[in-house]
LOFI-388108 format. One record per residue: x, y negated, z of N, C-alpha, C, O in turn. Coordinates in steps of 0.1 Angstrom, whole numbers, plus 5000, padded with zeros to 4 digits. Atoms other than C-alpha are relative to their C-alpha. Layout:
% residues N
XYZXYZXYZXYZ ...
END
This chain:
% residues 315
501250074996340712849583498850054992498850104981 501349975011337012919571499449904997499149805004 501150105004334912739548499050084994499050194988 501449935006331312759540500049994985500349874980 500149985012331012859505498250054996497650155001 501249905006327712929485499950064986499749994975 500249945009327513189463498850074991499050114979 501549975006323613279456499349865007499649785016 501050034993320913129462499650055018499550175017 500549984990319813169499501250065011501150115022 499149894994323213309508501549955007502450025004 498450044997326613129524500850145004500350235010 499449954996329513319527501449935003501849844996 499050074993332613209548501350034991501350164991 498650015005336313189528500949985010500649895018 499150004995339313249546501349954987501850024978 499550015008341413019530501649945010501849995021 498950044992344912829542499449875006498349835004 500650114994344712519562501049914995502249924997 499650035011344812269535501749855007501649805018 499450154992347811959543499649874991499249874980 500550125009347211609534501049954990502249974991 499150095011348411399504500549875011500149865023 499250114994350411089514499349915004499749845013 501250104995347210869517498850075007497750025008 501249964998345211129531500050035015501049985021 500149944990344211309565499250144998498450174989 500749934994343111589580499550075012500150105022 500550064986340611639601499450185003498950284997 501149844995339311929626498549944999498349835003 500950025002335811939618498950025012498450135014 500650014992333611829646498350074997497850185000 501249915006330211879631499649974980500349884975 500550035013328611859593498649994999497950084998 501750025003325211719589499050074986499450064974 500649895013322611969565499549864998499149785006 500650075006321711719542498850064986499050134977 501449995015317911709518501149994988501150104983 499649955015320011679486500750115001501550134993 498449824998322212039495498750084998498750184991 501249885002318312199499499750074987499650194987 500449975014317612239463501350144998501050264997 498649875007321112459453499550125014499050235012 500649844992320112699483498950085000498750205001 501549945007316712749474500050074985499050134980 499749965013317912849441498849894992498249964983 500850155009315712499424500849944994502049974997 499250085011317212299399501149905008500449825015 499450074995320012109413501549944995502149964985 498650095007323111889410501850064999502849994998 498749934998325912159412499750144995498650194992 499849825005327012529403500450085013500550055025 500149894991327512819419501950084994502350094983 500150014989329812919434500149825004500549734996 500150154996329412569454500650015015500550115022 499650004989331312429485499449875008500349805012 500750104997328912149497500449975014501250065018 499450054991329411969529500349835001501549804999 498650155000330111559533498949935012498949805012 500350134987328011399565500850095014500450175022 498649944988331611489588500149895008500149775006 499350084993332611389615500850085007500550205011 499149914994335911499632501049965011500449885018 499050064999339211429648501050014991500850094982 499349935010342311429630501149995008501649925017 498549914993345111679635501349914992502349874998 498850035002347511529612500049854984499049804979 500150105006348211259588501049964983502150004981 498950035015349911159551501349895004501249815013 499150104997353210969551499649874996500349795003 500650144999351510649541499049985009499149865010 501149964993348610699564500349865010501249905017 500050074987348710369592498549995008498149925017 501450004992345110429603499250134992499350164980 499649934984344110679619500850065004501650114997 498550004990346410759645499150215001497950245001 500449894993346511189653499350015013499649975024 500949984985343811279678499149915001498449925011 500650095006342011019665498350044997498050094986 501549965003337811069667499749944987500449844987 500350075012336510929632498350124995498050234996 500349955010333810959610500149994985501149934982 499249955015334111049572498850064991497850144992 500749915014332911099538500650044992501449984985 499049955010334011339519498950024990497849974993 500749955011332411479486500050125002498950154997 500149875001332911839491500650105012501850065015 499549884993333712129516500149985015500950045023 500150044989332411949547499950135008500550135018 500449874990331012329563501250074996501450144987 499349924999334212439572501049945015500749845021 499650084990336912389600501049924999501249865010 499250105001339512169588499449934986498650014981 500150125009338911889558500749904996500649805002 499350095007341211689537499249924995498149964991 501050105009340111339522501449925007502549955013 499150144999341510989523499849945013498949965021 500450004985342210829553499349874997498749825006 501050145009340610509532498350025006497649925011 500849974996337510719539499150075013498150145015 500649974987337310739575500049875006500749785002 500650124993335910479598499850025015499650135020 499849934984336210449636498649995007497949895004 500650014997333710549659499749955016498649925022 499950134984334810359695499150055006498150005009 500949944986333510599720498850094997498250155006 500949935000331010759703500050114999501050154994 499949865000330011119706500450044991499650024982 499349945016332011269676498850124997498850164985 500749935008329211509673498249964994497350024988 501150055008326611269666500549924992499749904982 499750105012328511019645499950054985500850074977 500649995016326411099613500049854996499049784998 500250165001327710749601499450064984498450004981 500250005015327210899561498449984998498049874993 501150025000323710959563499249845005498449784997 499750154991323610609587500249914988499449814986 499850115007325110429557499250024990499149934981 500950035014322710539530498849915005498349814999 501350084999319910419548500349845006499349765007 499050134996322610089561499849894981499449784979 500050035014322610029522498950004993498949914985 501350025002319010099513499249875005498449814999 500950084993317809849539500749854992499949774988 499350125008320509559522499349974987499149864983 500849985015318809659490498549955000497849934990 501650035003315409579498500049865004498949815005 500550114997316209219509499149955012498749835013 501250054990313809229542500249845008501249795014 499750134990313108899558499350035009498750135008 500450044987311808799593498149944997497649854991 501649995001308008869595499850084992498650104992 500849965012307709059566498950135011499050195022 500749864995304809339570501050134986501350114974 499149905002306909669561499050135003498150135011 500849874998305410039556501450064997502350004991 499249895005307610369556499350075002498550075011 500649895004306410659544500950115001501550154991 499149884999308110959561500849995015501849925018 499450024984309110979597501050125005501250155017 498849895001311911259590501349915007501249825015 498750054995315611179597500049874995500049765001 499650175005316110919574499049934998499349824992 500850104993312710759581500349945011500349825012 499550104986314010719617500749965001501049905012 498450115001317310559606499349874995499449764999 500450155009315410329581499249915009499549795008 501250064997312210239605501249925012501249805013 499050094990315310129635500749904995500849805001 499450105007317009949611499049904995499449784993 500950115008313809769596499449925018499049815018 500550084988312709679634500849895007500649815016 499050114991315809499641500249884990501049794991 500150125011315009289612498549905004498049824996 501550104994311509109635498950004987498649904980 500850025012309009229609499049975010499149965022 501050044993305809139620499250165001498850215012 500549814999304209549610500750034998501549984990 498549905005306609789608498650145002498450195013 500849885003303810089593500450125000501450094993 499549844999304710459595499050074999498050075006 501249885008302910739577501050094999502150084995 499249824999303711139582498850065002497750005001 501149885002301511379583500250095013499650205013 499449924988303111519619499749885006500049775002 500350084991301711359649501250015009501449915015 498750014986305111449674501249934985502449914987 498750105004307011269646499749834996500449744991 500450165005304810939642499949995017499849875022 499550054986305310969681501149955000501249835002 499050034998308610969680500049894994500249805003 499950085007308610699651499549865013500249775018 500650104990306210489678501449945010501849825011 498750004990309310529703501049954993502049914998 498450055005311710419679499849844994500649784987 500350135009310010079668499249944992499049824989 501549995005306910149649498949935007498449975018 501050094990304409879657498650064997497650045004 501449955002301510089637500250134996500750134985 500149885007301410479630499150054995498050024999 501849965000298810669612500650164993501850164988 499849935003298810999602498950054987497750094990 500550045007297811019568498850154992498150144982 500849905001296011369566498849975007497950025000 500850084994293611199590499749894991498949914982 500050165002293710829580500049974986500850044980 499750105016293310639544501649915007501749845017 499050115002296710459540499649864997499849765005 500650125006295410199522499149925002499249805001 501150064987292310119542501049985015500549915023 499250004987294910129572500649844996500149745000 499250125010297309859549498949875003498849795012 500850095001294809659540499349935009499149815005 500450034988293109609574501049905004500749785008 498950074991296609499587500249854995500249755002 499450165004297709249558498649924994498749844985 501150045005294309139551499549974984499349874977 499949965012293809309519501249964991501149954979 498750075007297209189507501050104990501550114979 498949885003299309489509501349925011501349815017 498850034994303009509526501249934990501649964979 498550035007305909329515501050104996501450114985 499449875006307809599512499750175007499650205019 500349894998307009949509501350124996502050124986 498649964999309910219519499450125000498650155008 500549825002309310609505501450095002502350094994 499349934993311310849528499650104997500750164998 499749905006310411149514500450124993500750244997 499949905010311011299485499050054995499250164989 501049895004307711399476498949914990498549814995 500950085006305211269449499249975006499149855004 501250064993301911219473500349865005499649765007 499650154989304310939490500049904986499049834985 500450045011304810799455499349924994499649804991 501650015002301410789445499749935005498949864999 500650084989300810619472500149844999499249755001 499350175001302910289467499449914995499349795000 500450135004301010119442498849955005498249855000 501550054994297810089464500549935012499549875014 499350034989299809949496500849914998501249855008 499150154997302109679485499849934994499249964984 500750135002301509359478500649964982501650014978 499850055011301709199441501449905004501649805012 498250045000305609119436500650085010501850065012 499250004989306309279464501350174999501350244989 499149965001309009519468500250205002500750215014 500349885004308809929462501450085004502150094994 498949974998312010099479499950154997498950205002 499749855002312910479465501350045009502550035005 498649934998314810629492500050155010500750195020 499849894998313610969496501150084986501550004977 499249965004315911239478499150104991498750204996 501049925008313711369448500350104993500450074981 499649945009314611699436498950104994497750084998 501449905007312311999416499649974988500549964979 500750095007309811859394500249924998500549845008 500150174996310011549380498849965002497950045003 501050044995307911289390499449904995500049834987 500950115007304911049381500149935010500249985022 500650084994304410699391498849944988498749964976 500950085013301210459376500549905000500349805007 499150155006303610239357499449914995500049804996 501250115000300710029344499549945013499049835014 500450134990299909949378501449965010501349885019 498950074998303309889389500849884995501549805001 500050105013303809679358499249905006499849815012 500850114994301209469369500249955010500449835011 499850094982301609379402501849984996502349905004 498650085001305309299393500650035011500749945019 499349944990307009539416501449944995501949934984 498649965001310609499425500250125008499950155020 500449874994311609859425501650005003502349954995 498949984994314809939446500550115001500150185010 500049854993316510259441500850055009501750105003 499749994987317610339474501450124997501550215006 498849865002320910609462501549894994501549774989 498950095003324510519457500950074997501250175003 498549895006327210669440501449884999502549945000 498750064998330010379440500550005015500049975025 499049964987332910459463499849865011499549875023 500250154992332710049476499050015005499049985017 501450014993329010099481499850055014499250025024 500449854986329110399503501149995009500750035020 498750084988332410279525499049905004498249945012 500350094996330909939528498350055013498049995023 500849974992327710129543500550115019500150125031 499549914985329910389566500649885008500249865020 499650134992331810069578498749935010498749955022 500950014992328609939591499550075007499250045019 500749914991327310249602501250065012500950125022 499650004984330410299625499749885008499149895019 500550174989329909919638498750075010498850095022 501249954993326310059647500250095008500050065020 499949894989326910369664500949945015500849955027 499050014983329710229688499249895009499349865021 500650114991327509939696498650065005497849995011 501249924996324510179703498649954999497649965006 501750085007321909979682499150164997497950194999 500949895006320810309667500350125010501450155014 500349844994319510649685499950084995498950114989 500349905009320510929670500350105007500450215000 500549844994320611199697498750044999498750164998 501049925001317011259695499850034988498850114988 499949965009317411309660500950134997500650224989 499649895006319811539659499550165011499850205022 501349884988317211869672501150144998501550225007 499149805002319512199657500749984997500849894988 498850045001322712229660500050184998499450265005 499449855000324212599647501450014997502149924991 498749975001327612779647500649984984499649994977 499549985012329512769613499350154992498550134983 500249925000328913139609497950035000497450145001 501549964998324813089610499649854991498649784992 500250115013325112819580498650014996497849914997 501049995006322112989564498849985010497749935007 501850074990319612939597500049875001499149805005 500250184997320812579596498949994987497849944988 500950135011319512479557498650105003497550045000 501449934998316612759566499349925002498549854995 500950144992315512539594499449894995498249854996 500250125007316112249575499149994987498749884982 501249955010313612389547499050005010498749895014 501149994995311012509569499549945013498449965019 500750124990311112219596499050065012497950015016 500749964985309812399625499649895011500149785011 500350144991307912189655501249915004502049995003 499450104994310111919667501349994993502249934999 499150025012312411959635500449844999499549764999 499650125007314211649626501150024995501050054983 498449975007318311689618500650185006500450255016 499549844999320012039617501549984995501749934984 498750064999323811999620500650135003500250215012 498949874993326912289618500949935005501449825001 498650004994329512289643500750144997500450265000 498749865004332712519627500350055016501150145017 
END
């Protein structure tokens, strides 16, 4: 079987390796597609990042599975699922636990990005939103448009959206966005302000990754009110003005999750969601490339070409 392997910066090369079998609690799965995920950008650009070289990255999977561990009672062979693994998702078969697959009940196995689905399933838990609140996201990328669907089914009263791309604060409009502005044009904060009558938002959600979004926060949400980090910040570190976050008595949420309970408890949800077809994520997913053309996927996924949003390998 091949898996994507990276060895330089800028460079995947395919391993011909055996086709692994499972442990007694585990499965494996043919690999339907692997979602390019913003934290994998950094290690291919050659930027400072959270792994070595060589690296076998890969975990927003989804598959069926060929075969199963002798303890294994769910899932059954032939079985559609999605899945998180930790490592060696760009390739065509995948071992993991079968603990770590979740059913997806009819759904296209090549959109069921539940992993991605459950970070921003688990970010949104994390901020507490109630019924009415006024709500801003900053960032109308992938996982702006998971977060802003998910915050509209919560009856906020504004649900704000700021990008700097007009066909993606469209799309955002289409997906539940009651106000867009595009912030290369527009003051944010004169925008904000107008809405909650100089107040600010209840909670403010940075989809990102980038300090200008940041920066931005502590002029736009309301004193006490609630400050979500759940872009994927890598490079440089970063400033906020902690004197004026201090003051206004932010609660700051950091939107990332590394416990195994955390991140099941969000894929579990995020299959519930997909089979019940609360969330839209075909028009999210825009580029889809072969195994073998790995490197034009994270390219893409770097330089976001027009109508860029998700970039996905099929082995």
């Amino acid at each position: 079987m091949r898996v994507a392997v990276l060895r330089e910066p800028g460079h995947f090369g395919l391993a011909d390796e055996p086709v692994p079998a499972p442990g007694r609690d585990e499965v494996r799965l043919r690999v339907a597609v692997c979602g390019v995920c913003a934290s994998e950008l950094d290690m291919w650009r050659g930027a400072r990042g959270h792994a070595t070289l060589p690296w076998y990255p890969g975990h927003e999977v989804s598959g069926v599975v060929e075969q199963v561990g002798p303890d294994v009672t769910w899932p059954s062979v032939g079985e559609a699922v999605a899945a998180w693994v930790t490592t060696r998702g760009y390739a065509d078969q995948v071992v993991l636990p079968a603990a770590h697959c979740v059913p997806i009940d009819g759904t296209p196995v090549e959109l069921s990005l539940a992993e991605p689905l459950a970070c921003a399933i688990n970010a949104i838990e994390l901020t507490d939103l109630r019924v009415g609140d006024d709500v801003l996201v900053i960032g109308a990328g992938y996982m702006g448009s998971l977060l802003l669907q998910l915050v509209a089914q919560q009856a906020p009263r504004h649900l704000i959206v700021a990008d700097v791309r007009d066909e993606a604060l469209e799309r955002a409009r289409g997906l539940g966005a009651t106000h867009v502005l595009n912030v290369a044009e527009t003051s944010l904060s004169e925008t904000v302000d107008a809405l909650t009558d100089g107040v600010g938002v209840d909670v403010s959600i940075e989809a990102t990754g980038s300090q200008p979004a940041l920066s931005a926060l502590g002029d736009v949400t309301r004193m006490s009110g609630t400050v979500v980090i759940a872009g994927y910040h890598q490079g440089e570190p970063r400033q906020v003005d902690l004197a004026t976050w201090n003051w206004k008595a932010f609660r700051i949420a950091n939107a990332h999750f590394r416990d195994v309970g955390v991140i099941m408890h969000g894929m579990r949800r995020a299959g519930r969601l997909l089979a019940s077809k609360r969330i839209a994520m075909e028009p999210l997913v825009t580029h889809r490339f072969p195994l073998d053309r790995i490197d034009d996927a994270f390219r893409t996924a770097v330089e976001k070409p027009p109508g860029f949003v998700k970039a996905v390998v099929h082995p």
